[in-house]
Each structure stands twice: as C-alpha cells, then as structure tokens.
LUMBA-718717 format. One line per 8 residues: number of its first residue (from 1); for each residue x negated, y negated, z negated of N, C-alpha, C. Coordinates in steps of 0.1 Angstrom, whole numbers, padded with zeros to 4 digits. Layout:
N
NUM = X:Y:Z:X:Y:Z:X:Y:Z | ...
This chain:
171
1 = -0107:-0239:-0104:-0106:-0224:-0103:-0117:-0219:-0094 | -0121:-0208:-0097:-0134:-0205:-0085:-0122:-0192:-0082 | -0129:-0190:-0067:-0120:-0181:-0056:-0115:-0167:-0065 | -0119:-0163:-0073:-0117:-0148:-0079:-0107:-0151:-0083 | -0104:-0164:-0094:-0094:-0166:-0098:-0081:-0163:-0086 | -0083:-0171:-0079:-0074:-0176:-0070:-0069:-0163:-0064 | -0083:-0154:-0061:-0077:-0140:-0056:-0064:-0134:-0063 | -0070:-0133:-0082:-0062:-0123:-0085:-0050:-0134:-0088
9 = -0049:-0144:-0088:-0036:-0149:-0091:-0025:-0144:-0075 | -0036:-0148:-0064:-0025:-0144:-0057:-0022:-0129:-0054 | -0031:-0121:-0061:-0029:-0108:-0059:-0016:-0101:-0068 | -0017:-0107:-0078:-0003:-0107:-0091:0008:-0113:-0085 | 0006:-0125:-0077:0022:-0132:-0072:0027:-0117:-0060 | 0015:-0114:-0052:0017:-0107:-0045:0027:-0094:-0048 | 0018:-0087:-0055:0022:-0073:-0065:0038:-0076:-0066 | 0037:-0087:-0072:0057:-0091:-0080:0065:-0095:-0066
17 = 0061:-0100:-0059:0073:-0098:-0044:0072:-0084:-0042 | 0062:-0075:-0040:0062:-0063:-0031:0069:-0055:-0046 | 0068:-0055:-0059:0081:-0050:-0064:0092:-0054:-0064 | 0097:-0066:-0060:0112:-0070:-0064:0117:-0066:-0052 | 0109:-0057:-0041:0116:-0049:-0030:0116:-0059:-0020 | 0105:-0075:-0022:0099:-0079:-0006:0093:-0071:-0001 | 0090:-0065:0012:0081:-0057:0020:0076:-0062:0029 | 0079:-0073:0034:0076:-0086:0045:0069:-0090:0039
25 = 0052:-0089:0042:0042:-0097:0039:0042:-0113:0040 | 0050:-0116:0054:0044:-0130:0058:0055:-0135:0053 | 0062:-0132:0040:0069:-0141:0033:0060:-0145:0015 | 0046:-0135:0018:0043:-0135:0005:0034:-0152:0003 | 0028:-0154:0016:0020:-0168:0014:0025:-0183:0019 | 0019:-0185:0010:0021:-0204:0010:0012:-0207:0020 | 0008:-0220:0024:0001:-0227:0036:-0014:-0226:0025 | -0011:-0230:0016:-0026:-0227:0007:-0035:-0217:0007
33 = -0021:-0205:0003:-0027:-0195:0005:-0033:-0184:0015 | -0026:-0189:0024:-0033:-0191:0039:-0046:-0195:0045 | -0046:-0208:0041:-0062:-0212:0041:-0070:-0211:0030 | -0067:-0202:0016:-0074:-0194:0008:-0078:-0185:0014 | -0067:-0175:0022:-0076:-0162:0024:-0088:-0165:0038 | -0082:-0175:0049:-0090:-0179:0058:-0103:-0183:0055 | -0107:-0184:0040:-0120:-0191:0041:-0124:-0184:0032 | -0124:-0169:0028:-0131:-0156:0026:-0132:-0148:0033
41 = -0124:-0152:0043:-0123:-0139:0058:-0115:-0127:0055 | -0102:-0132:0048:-0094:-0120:0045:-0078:-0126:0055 | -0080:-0114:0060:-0063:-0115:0070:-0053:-0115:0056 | -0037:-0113:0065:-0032:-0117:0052:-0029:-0100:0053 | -0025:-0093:0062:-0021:-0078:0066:-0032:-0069:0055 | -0044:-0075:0059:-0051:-0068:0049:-0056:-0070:0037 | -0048:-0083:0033:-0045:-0083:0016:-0030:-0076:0017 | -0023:-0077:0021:-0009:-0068:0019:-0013:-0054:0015
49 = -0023:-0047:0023:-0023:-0033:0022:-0031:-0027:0007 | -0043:-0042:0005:-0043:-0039:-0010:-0031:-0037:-0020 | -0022:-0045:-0020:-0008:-0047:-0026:0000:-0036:-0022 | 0003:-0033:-0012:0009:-0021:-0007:0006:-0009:-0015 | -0009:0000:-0013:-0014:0009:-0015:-0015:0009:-0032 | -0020:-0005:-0037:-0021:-0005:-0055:-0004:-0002:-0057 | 0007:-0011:-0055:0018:-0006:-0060:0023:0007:-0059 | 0023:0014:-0047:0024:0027:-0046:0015:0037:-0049
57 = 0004:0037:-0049:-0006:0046:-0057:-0013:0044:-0070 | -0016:0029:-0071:-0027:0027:-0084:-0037:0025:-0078 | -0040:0027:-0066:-0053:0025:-0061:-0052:0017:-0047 | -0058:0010:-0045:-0069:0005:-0055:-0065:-0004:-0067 | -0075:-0001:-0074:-0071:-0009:-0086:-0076:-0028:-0086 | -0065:-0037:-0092:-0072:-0049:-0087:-0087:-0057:-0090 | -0097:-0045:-0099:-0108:-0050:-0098:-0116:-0047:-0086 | -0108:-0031:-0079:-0114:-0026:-0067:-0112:-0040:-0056
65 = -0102:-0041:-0055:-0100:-0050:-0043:-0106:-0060:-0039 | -0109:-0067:-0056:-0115:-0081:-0056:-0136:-0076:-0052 | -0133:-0068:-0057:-0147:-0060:-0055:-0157:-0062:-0041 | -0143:-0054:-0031:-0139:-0052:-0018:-0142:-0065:-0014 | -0130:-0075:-0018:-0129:-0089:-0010:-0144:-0094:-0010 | -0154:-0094:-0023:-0161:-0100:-0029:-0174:-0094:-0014 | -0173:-0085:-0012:-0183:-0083:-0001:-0181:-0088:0010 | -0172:-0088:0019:-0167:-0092:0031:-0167:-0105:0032
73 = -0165:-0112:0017:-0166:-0131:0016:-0180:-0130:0015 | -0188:-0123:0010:-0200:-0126:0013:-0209:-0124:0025 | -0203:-0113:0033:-0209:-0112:0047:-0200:-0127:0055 | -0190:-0125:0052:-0186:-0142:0064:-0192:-0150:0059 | -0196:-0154:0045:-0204:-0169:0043:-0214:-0167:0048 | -0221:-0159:0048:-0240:-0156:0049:-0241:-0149:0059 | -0238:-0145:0065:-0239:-0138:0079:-0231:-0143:0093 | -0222:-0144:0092:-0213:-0150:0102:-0204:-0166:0096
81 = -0215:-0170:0085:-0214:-0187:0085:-0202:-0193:0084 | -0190:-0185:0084:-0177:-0190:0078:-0170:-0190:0087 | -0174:-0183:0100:-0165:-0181:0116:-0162:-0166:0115 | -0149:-0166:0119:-0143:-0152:0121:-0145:-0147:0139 | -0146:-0137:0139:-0149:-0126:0149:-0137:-0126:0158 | -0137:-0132:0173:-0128:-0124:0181:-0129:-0115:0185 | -0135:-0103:0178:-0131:-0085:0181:-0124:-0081:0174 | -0114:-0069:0180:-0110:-0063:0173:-0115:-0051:0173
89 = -0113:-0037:0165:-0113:-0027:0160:-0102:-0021:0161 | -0098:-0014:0173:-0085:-0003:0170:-0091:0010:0169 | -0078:0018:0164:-0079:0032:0162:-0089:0045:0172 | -0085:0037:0184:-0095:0045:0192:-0107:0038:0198 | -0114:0030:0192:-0127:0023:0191:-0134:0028:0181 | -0129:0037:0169:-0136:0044:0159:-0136:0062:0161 | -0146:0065:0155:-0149:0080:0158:-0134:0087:0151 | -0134:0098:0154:-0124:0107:0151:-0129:0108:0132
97 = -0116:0118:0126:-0115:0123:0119:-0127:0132:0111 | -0132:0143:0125:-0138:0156:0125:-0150:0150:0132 | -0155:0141:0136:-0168:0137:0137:-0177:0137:0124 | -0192:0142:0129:-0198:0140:0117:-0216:0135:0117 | -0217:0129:0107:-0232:0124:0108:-0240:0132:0096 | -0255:0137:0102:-0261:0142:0095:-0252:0153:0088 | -0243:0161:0089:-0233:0171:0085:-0229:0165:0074 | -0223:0154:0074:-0212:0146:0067:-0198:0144:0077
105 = -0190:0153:0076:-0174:0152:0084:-0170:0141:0077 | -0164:0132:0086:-0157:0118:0079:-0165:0105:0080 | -0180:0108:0081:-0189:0096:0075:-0190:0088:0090 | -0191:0090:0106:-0190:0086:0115:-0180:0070:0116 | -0163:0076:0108:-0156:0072:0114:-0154:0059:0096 | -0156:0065:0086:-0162:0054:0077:-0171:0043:0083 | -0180:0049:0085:-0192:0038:0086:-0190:0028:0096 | -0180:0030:0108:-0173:0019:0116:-0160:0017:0110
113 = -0157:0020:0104:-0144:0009:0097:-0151:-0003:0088 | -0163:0001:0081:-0172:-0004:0068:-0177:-0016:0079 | -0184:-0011:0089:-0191:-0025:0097:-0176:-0032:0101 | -0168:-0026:0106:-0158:-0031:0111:-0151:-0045:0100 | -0148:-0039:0089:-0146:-0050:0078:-0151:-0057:0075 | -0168:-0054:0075:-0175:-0063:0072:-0174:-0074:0077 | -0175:-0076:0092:-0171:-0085:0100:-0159:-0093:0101 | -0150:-0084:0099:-0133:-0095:0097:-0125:-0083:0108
121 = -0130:-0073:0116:-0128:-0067:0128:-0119:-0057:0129 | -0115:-0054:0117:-0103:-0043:0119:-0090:-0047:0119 | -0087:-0040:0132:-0074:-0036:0137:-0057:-0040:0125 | -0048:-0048:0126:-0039:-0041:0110:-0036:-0029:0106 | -0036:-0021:0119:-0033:-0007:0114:-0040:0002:0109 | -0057:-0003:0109:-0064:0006:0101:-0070:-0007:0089 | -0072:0005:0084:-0077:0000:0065:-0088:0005:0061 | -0104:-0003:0057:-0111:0001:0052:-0106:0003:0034
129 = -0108:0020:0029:-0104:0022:0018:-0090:0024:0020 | -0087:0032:0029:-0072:0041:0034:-0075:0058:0025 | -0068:0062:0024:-0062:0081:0014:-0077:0089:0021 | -0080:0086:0035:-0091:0091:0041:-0106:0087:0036 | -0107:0076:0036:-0119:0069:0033:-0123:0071:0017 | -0110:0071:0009:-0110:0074:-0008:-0116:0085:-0006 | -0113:0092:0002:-0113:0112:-0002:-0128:0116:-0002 | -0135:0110:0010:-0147:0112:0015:-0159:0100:0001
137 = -0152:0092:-0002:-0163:0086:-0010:-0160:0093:-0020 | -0152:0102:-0025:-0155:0106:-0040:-0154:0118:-0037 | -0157:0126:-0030:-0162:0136:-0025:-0177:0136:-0026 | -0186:0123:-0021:-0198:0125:-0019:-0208:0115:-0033 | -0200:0119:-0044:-0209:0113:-0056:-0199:0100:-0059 | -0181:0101:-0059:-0175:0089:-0066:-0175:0080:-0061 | -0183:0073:-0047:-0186:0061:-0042:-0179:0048:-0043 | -0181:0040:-0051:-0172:0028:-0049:-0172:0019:-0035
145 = -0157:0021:-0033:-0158:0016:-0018:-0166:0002:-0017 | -0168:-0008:-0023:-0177:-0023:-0024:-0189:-0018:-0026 | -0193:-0007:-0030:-0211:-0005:-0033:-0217:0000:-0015 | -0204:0008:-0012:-0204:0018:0007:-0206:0005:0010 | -0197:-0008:0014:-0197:-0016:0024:-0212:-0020:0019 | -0221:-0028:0007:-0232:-0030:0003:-0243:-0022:0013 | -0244:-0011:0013:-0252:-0001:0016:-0249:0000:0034 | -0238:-0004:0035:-0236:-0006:0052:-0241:-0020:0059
153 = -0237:-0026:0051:-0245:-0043:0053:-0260:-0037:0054 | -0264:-0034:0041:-0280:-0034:0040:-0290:-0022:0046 | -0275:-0015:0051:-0287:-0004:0068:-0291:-0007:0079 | -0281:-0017:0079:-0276:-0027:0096:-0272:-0016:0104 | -0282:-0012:0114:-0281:-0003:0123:-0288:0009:0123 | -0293:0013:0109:-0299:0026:0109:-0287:0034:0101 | -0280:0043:0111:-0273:0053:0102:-0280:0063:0096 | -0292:0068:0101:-0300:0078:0090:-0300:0068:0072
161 = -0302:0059:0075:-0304:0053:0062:-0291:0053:0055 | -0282:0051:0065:-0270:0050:0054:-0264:0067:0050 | -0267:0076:0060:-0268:0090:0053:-0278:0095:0045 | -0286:0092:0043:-0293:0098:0033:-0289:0089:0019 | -0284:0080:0019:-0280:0071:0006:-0271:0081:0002 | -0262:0082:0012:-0244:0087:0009:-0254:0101:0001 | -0263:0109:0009:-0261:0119:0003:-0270:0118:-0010 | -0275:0113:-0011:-0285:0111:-0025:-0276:0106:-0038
169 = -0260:0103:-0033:-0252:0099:-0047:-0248:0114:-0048 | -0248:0125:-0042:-0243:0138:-0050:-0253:0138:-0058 | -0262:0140:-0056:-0271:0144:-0066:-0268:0142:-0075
C-alpha cells in the first residue's frame, strides 16, 4: 500500500467511529496507526479535526485532506528530514483576526497558521483550514487550501510574494 492509501483507509475507519457517536479521538488509532501518522508529520488531534469538520460540514472533503496531508508530508520529508519541531504555535503567537497584509483582512493570521503546519507547529486548538481560513480562501479566487500551503512553502519569507499571488487568483 503506498501512504495515500493508508491515509484514506484510515480516514474512513476514522469517519465510522466519529459516526457511531465515538468523539474520543485517542480511541480512533492503533499503534500502527500511530506510527503512520508519525512518519508524515500528522498529529493524531489534527487528523481528528479533518474527521471532525468533514462529518459535520462536508468540508473538507477527503480529497481535500489528503491534498492537505500530501504537503505537510512533503515539507517534513524534504525540508525538515523526517524530524518533527519542538515549537508550538498557540492562539496568541498568531496575528489577530482584523490584522491585514497588503489590505488583505485575515491573510496575516493565515499565512502563520500555513507556515505553522507546514512545519508540524500548530497548537491542537488551532486548525489550518478552520470556517475562518475556508472563508478568506474562497473569498480571494476559491483557493485550495494545499495549493495556499504550496505558495507559502515556495515564498519562504517574502510575504509580498505571497500577497500578490493571493491577489492575482481574483482576477
């Protein structure tokens, strides 16, 4: 099986606990699946919240996710070499709400959740691709959240570059 597989299988076992009215994540994985998610750089909290948010909204949908996962396993292989980050990312380590770059409200406090995950670094109580983060990418030309983290990888540290992208998808 290559890892996608493995994703959405366990993304389906997932889905069917969190309907049969499990809500306790850390009863969803096996020891396997444990050291599955460990060696794409996915917590288990933040595969839960995919499962969470898809059963209660539809969104993300599970090509989104795997989409999602598919970057962040790519930044921990090739950039951070298969070692996870002892930083964390809380709530008040990221910009506000009403912060804005280049007169983009919202895009401040995206763009550090986006490096944030890229890395492995966020907090469980924040979510890159939370009701907030949806709003502001399809607000600014539909954005698929895995194309944003793409374009956040490949600015590094120039946020001009990653605002003029964001705004070149209205067009």
């Amino acid at each position: 099986m290559t890892w996608n597989d493995t994703f959405l299988a366990l993304f389906d076992r997932c889905v069917a606990a969190y309907q049969s009215g499990d809500r306790d994540f850390q009863n969803y994985y096996t020891r396997s699946d444990l050291d599955f998610l460990a060696s794409i750089g996915c917590k288990t909290r933040e595969f839960f919240d995919f499962i969470e948010d898809f059963c209660e909204e539809a969104i993300p949908t599970i090509s989104t996710a795997l989409l999602v996962a598919a970057v962040r396993r790519d930044y921990f292989l090739t950039v951070q070499n298969g070692k996870t980050s002892g930083t964390v990312l809380t709530a008040t380590d990221i910009p506000t709400f009403g912060d804005d770059l280049d007169g983009m409200t919202y895009l401040p406090r995206i763009l550090a959740k986006g490096r944030a995950k890229l890395r492995g670094e966020l907090d469980p109580d924040l979510m890159f691709g939370c009701g907030g983060d949806r709003n502001f990418l399809a607000k600014h030309g539909d954005i698929h959240p895995a194309d944003f983290l793409r374009h956040v990888w490949a600015s590094g540290s120039d946020e001009q570059k990653l605002a003029s992208w964001v705004k070149q998808q209205k067009a």
